[in-house]
C-alpha beads as a LAMMPS data file, in Angstrom:
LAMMPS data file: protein, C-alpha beads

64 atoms
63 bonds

1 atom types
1 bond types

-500.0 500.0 xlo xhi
-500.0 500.0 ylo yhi
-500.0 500.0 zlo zhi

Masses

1 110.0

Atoms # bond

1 1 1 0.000 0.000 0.000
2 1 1 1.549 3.223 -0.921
3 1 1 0.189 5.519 1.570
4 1 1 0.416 2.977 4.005
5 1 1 1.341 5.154 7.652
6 1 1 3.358 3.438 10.136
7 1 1 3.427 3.972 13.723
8 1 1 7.054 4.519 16.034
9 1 1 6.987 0.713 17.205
10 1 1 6.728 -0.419 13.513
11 1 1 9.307 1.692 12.092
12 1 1 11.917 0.886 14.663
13 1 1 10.923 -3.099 13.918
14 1 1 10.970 -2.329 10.335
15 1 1 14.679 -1.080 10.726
16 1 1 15.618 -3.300 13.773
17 1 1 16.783 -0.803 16.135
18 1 1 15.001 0.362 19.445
19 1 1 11.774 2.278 19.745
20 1 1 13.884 5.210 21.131
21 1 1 16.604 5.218 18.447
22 1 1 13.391 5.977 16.222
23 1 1 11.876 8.501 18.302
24 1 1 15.291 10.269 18.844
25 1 1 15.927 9.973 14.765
26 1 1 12.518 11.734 14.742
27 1 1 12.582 14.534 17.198
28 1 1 16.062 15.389 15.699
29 1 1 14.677 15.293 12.009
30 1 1 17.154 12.699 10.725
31 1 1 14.087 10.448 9.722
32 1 1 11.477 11.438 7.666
33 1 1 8.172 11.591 10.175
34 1 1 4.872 14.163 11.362
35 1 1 2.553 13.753 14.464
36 1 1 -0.702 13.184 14.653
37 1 1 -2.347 13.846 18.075
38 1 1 1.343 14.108 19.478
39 1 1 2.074 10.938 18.256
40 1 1 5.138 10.445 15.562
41 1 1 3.561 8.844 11.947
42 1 1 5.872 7.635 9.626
43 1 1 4.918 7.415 5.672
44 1 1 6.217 4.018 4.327
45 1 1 7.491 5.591 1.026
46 1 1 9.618 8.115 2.759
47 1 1 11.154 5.258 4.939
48 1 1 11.685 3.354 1.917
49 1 1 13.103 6.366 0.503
50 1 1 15.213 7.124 3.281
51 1 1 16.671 3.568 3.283
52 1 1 17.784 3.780 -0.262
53 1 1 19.301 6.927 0.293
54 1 1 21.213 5.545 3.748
55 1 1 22.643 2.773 1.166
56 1 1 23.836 5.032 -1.399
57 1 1 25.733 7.339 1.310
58 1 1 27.258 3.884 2.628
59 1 1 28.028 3.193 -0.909
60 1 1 29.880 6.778 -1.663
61 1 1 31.765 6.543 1.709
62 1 1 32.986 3.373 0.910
63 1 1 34.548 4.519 -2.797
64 1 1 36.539 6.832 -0.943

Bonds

1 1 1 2
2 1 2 3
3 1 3 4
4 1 4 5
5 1 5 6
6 1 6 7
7 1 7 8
8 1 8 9
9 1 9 10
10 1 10 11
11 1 11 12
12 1 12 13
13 1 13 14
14 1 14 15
15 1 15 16
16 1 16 17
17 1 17 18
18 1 18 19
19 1 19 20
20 1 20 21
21 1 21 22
22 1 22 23
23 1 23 24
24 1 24 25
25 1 25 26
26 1 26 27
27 1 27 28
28 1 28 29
29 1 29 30
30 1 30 31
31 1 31 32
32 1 32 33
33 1 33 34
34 1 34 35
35 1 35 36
36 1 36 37
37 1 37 38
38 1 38 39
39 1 39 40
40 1 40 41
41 1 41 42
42 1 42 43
43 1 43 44
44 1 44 45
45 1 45 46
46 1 46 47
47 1 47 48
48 1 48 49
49 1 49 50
50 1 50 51
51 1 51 52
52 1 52 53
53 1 53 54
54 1 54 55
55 1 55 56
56 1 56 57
57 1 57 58
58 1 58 59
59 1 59 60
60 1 60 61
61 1 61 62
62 1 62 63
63 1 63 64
């Protein structure tokens, strides 16, 4: 589903880290996110996005 919205505990299982690496990647705007209610909402295209983009900086450091 493209618009599919994901909530803070999904994200951080989608990526494997902890629920407050996520919220702390949020709050600091180094993951793409909005609230709702208070609440941090995460768009599944702009994590998929983000992922890519995480690779391809991985990628360029490592051709250095």
């Amino acid at each position: 589903m493209p618009d599919e919205i994901l909530t803070l505990p999904e994200v951080a299982e989608l990526l494997k880290v902890a629920e407050k690496t996520v919220y702390t990647m949020a709050q600091k705007g180094r993951l793409p996110a909005f609230k709702v209610g208070g609440q941090w909402r995460f768009q599944r295209v702009d994590i998929d996005r983000w992922i890519e983009q995480q690779k391809a900086n991985a990628r360029h450091k490592g051709e250095r």
